[in-house]
N, C-alpha and C positions, 0 to 999 in steps of 0.2 A: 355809767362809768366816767371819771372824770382821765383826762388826757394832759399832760403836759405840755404847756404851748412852749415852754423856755428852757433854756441847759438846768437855771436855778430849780424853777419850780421841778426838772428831770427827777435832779440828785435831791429835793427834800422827797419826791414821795417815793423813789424806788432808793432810798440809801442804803439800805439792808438786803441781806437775801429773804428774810422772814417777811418783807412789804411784796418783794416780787412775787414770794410763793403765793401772797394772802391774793395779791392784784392777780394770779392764773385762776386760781378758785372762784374768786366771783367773776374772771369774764367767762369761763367754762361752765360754767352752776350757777345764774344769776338768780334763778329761783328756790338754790339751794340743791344739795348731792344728789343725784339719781345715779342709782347702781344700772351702767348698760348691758350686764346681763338681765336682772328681774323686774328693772324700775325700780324698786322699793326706794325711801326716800333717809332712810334711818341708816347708819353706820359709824362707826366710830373711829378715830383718826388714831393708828398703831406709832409706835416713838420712832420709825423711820420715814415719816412721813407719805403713811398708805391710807386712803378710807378704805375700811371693813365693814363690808353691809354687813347689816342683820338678821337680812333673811337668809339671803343666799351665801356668807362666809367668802365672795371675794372680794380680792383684795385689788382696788381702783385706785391708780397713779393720775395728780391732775395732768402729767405732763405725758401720758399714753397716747397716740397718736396724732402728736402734734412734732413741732421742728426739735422741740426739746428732748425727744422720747431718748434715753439711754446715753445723754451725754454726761461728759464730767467733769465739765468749767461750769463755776459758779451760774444762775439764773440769771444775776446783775451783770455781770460779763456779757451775757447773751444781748440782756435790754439795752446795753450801752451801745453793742453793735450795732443791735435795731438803729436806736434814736442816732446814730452817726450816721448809717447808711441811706437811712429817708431824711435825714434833717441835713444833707449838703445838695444841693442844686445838682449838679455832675454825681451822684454817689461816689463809690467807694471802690478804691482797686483791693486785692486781695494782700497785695506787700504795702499801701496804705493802712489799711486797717489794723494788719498787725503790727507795724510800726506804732501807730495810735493806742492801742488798748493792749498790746505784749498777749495776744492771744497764743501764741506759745509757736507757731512757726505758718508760713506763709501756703502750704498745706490746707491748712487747718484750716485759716481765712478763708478759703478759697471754697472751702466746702461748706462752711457757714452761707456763704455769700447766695452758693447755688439753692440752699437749702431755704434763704428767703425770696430771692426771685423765683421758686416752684410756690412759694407761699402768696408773692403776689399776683397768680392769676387766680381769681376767683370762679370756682364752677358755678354754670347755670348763669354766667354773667349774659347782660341783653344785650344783645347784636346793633350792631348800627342801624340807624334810619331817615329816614328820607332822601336828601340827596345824597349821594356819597362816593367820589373820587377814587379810583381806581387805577392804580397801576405798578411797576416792575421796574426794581432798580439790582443791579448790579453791587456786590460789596465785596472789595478785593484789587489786588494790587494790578495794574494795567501789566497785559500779556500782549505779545503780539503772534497774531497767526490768528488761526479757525474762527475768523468771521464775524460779525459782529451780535452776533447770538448765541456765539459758543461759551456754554460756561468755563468750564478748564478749570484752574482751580479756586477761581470764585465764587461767590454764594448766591444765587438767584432769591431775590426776595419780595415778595408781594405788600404791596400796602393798600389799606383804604381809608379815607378819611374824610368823616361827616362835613357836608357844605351847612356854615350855617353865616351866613350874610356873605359878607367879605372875609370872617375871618375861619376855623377849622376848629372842629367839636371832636369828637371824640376820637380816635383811630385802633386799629388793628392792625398786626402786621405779622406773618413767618414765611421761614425757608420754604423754596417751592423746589423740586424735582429740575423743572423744566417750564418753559413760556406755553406749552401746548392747552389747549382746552381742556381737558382734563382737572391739570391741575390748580389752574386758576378758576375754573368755577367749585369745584371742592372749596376751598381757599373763601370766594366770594360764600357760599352756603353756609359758611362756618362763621363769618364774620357780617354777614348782612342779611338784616331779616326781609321774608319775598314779600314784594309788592311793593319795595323799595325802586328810587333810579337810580341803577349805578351808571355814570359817565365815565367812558374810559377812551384812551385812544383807537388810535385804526385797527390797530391788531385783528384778525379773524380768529384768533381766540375766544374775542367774548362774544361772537355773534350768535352764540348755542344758549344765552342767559334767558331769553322772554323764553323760551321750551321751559326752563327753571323757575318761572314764576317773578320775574324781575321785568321791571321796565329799562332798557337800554338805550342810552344817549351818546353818540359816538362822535369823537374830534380828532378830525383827520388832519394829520403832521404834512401840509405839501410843500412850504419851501424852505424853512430853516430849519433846524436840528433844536433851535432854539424856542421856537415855536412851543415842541410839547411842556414849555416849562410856563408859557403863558395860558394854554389851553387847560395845564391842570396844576394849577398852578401850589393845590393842595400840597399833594402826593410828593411834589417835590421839594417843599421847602423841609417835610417831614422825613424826606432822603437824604436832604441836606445836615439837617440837626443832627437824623441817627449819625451818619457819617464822621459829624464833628464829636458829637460823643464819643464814638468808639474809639478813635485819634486820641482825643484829649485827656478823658479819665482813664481808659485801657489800652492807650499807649499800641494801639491796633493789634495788640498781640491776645487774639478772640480765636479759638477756631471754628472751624468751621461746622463741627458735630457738636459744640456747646452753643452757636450762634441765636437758638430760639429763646434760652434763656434769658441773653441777653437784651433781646426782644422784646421781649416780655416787662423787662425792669425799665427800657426804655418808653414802653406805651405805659404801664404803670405810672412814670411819672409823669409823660407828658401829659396826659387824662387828668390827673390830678394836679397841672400847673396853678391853678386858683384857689386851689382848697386851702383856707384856714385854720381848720382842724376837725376830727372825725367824730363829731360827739355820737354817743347811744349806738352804737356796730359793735358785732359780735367778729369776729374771726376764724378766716379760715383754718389757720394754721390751727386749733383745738380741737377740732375734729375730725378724727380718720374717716368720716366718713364724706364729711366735705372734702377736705384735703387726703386723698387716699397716698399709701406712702410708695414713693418711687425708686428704687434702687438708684444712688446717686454713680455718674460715672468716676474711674478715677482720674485726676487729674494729669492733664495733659503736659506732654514733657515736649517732644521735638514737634508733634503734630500742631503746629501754630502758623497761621500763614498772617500776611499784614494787612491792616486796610488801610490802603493806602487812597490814592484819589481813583474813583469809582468811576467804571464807562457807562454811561448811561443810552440807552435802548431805546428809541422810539417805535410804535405801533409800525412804523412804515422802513423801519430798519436802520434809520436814524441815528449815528450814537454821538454822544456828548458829555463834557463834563457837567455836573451838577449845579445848581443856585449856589450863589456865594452864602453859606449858613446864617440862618437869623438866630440872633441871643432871644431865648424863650423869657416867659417871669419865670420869677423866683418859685420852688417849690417850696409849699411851705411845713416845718418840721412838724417831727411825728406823725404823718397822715397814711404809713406804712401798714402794708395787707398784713402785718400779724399782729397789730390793732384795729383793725379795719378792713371791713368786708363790703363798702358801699363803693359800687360802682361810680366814677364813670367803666 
């Protein structure tokens, strides 16, 4: 499948809705129609745009279990979102977006938005490995009172991020419960594959990990607060960017029961800060059974809290403000999960 590296090349080859339907078809059927009920390979295409096996008499939509199933704005409207939301560095707010393309109200955007960030995690994607930095940041507006552990109405969030020289390979990141053992080796198991070294701070949270099949490297915070942002030096510059993102392009108004999706669209990009463009990948978003379908929530009205500058938590109870954010590279366009299903 060929991908458009540029806005021109975008609009010559999806100008029409008859190019986007052709380009769903061959990325869903590249070796041609199979009925997912019978296999059979034979069907004919009814004037509403359905194949009709042959054997078996149903009737197969290309856009059945994917982000498109049962919408009713144009498929070019959709592409256009796509290649806006992955082709800006920062992505997209939801009253951006529809300002940009008149998708019909800011709603609307906003459910698009969520419906491609559930598209960019890929299932069965591979866990991190070798070395890989571990630790908990805080995201939310500074409270004062209950301690320097207390969540309140912040978002406790785990991160880890492959060591690879000086600079940081792949990451993973989501909302945690709490700092306890529990739910940060959960967390680690879901995000690092064993036999891996996770290095993390003092915390006595992760001293339960070699029981888990990890080798555990630990750097203990003893005189400055500032300290855990040299000893891990990953995890925070990676606290620092999410942080500046959620400021900059969502204007911090995230909440806190949508904040994984968020998550997700930010290791999405940052994973694929170097990519060029995604040649020969199939997508998730085409099939229900890759991409199973999630009842979306509805959009948040007063439930919005801000992120503001984030307290940060050292292993040793330590708290402090964050690294001053580093400007990442550029992401580069169209390298988005519902054209692409290649990892990082």
């Amino acid at each position: 499948m060929e991908y458009p590296r540029t806005a021109a090349e975008f609009n010559r080859q999806f100008a029409t809705e008859a190019a986007c339907w052709d380009y769903l078809v061959k990325l869903r059927w590249p070796e041609g129609f199979q009925c997912p009920a019978c296999g059979s390979t034979e069907a004919w295409l009814t004037s509403n745009k359905l194949f009709r096996c042959r054997a078996c008499e149903s009737a197969v939509s290309v856009t059945a279990g994917t982000i498109f199933q049962d919408t009713r704005k144009p498929l070019r409207l959709w592409f256009q979102a796509m290649w806006w939301v992955v082709g800006h560095k920062n992505g997209a707010s939801a009253v951006g977006l529809n300002h940009v393309l008149g998708i019909g109200s800011d709603k609307t955007a906003w459910t698009w938005l969520h419906k491609l960030r559930r598209a960019m995690v890929r299932p069965g994607r591979d866990p991190l490995t070798g070395e890989v930095e571990v630790d908990e940041t805080f995201v939310g507006g500074v409270e004062e009172g209950g301690g320097r552990r207390h969540i309140g109405n912040k978002a406790l969030v785990a991160i880890a991020a492959e060591i690879r020289g000086n600079g940081i390979g792949r990451i993973r990141m989501k909302r945690i419960a709490d700092g306890s053992s529990e739910s940060l080796t959960t967390f680690i198991r879901e995000a690092v594959e064993k036999g891996s070294v996770v290095v993390s701070d003092g915390l006595q949270s992760y001293c339960s990990l070699p029981a888990h099949g990890y080798r555990h490297t630990r750097h203990i915070v003893e005189r400055s607060p500032n300290d855990a942002s040299t000893l891990l030096p990953r995890v925070h510059r990676v606290a620092s960017l999410l942080k500046r993102w959620l400021l900059g392009t969502h204007q911090g108004a995230v909440s806190r029961e949508h904040l994984d999706s968020y998550l997700d669209e930010f290791a999405f990009r940052f994973n694929r800060r170097t990519s060029q463009h995604r040649e020969g990948s199939s997508s998730p978003a085409w099939s229900s059974k890759r991409s199973p379908s999630v009842p979306l929530p509805t959009m948040p009205s007063s439930s919005m809290f801000e992120v503001g500058r984030a307290e940060r938590t050292t292993g040793r109870g330590n708290s402090s403000q964050g690294n001053t954010p580093l400007v990442s590279r550029s992401f580069s366009p169209f390298n988005g999960a519902v054209f692409s299903s290649s990892p990082p």
